[in-house]
PyMOL CGO cylinders between C-alpha atoms (Angstrom):
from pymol import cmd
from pymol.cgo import CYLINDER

trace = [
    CYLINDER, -27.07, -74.34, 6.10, -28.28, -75.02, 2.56, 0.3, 1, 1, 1, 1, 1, 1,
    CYLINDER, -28.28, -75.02, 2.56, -26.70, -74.79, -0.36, 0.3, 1, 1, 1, 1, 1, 1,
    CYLINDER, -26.70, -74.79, -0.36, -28.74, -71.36, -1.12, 0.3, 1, 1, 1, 1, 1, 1,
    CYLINDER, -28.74, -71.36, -1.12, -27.61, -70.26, 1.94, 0.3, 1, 1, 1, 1, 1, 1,
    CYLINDER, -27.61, -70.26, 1.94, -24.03, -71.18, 1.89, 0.3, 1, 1, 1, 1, 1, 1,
    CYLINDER, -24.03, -71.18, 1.89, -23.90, -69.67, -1.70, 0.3, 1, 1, 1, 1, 1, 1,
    CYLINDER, -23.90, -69.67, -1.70, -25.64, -66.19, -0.26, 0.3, 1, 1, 1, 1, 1, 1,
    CYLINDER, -25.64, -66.19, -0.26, -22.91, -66.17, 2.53, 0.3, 1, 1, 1, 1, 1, 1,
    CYLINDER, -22.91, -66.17, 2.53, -20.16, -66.74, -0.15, 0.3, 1, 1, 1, 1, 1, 1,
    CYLINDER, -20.16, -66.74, -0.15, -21.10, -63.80, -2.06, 0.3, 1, 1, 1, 1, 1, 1,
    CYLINDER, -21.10, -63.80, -2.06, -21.43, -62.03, 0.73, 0.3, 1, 1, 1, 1, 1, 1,
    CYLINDER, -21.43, -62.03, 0.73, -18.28, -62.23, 2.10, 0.3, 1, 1, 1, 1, 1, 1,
    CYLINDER, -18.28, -62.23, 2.10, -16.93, -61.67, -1.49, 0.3, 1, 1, 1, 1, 1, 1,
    CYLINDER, -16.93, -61.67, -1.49, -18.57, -58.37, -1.60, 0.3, 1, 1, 1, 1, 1, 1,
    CYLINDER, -18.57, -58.37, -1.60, -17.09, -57.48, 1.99, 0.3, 1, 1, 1, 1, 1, 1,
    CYLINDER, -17.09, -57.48, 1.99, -13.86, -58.53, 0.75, 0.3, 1, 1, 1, 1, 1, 1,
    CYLINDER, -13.86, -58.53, 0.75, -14.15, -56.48, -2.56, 0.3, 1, 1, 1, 1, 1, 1,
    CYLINDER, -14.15, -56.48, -2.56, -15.34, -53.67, -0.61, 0.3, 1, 1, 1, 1, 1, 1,
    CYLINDER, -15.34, -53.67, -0.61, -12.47, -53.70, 1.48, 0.3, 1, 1, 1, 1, 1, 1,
    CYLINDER, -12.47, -53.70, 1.48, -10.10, -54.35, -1.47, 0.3, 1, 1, 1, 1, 1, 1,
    CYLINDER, -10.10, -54.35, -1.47, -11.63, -51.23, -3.57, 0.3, 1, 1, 1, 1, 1, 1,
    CYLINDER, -11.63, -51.23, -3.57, -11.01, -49.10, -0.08, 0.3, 1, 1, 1, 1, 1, 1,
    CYLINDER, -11.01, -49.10, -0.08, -7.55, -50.03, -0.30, 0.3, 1, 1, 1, 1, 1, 1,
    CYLINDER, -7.55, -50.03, -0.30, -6.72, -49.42, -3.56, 0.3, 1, 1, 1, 1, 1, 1,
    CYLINDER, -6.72, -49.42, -3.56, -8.02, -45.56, -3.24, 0.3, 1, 1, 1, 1, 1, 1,
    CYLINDER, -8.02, -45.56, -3.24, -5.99, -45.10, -0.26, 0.3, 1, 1, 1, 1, 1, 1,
    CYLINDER, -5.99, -45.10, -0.26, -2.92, -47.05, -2.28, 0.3, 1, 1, 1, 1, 1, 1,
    CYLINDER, -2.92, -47.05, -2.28, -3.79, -44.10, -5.20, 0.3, 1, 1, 1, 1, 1, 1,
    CYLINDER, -3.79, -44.10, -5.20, -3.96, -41.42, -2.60, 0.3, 1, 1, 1, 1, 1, 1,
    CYLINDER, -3.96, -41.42, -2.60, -0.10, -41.87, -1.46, 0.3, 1, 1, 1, 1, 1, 1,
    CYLINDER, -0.10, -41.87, -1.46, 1.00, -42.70, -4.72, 0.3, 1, 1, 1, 1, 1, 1,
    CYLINDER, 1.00, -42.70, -4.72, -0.27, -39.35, -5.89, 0.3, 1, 1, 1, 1, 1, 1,
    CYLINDER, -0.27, -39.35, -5.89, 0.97, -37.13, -2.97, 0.3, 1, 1, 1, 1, 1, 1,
    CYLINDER, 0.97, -37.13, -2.97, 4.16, -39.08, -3.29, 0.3, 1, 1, 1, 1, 1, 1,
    CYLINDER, 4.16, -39.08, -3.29, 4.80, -37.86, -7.25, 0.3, 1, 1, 1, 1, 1, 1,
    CYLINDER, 4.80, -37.86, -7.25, 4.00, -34.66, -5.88, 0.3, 1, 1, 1, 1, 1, 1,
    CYLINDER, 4.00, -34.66, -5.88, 6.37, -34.78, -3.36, 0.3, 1, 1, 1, 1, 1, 1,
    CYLINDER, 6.37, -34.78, -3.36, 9.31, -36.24, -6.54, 0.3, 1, 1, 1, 1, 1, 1,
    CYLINDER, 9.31, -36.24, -6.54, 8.21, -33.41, -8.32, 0.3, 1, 1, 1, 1, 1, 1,
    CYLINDER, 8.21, -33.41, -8.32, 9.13, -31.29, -5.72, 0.3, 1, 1, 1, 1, 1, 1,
    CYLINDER, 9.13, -31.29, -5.72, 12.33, -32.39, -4.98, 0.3, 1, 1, 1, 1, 1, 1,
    CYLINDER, 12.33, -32.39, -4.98, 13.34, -32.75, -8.59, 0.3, 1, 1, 1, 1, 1, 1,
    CYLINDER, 13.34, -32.75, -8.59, 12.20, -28.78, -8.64, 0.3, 1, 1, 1, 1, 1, 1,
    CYLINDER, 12.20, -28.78, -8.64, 14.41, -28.16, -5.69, 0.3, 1, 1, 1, 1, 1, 1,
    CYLINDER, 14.41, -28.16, -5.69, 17.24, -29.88, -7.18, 0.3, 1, 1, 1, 1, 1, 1,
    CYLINDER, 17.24, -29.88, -7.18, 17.14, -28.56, -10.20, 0.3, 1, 1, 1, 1, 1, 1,
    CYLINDER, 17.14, -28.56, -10.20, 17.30, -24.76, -8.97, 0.3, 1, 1, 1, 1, 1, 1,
    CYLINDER, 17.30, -24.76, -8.97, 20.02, -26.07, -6.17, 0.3, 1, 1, 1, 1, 1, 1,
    CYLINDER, 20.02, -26.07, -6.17, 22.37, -27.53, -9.32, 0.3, 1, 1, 1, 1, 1, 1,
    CYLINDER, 22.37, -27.53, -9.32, 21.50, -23.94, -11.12, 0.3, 1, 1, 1, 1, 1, 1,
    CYLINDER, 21.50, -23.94, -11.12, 22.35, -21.81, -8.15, 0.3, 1, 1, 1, 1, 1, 1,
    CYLINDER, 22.35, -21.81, -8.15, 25.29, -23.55, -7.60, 0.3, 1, 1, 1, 1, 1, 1,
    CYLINDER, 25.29, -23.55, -7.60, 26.56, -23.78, -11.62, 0.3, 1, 1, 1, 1, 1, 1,
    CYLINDER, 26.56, -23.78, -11.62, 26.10, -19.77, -11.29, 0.3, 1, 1, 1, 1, 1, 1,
    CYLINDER, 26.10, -19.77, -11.29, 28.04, -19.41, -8.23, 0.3, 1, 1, 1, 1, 1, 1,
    CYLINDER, 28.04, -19.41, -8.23, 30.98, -21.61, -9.73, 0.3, 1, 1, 1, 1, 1, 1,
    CYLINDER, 30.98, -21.61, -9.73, 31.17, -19.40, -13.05, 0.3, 1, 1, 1, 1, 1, 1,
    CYLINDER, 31.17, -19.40, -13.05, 31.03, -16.32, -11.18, 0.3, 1, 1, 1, 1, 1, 1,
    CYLINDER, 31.03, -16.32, -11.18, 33.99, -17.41, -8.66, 0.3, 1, 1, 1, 1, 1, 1,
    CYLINDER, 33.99, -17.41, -8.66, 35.90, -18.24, -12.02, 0.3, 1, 1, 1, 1, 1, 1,
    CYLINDER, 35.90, -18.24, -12.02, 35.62, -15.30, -13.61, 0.3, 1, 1, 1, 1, 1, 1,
    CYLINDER, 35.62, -15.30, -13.61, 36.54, -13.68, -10.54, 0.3, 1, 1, 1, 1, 1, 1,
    CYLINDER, 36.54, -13.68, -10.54, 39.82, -15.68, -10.48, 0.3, 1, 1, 1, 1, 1, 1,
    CYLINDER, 39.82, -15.68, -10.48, 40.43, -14.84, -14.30, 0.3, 1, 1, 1, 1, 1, 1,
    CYLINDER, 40.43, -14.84, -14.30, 39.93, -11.02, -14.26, 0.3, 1, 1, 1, 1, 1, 1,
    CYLINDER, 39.93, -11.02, -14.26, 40.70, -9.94, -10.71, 0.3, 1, 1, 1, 1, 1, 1,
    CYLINDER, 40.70, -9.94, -10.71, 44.50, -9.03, -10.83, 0.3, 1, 1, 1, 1, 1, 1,
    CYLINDER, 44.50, -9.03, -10.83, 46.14, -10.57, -7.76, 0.3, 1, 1, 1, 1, 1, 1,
    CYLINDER, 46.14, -10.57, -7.76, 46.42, -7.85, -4.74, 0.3, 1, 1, 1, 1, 1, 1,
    CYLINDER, 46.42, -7.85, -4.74, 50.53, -7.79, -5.52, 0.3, 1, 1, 1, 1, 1, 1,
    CYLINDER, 50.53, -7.79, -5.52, 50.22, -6.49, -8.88, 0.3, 1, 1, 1, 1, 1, 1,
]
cmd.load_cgo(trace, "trace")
């Protein structure tokens, strides 16, 4: 093999490789993105769970403060 030749399979492997590298990093930037999504999501969730359940405590305490007990 020549030197042209060796220097023509070099880059040619170097293209496979970059090929195969710029594959990868769209498929890296695919699950990355549907991963935020699914953060997002979550932090959505939580936030309306932490809501739901701040509601629910200040409605049982009001309930405790002006509901007479059964006795009276």
């Amino acid at each position: 093999m020549g030197p042209i030749a060796h220097i023509e399979h070099r880059l040619n492997e170097l293209e496979i490789k970059a090929s195969f590298t710029e594959d990868l990093l769209e498929r890296l930037d695919e699950v990355i993105v549907r991963q935020q999504q699914q953060i997002d999501s979550l932090i959505r969730q939580i936030t309306h769970l932490n809501q739901t359940t701040a509601k629910a405590e200040t409605a049982e305490l009001r309930s405790l403060t002006t509901d007479a007990p059964p006795h009276y």
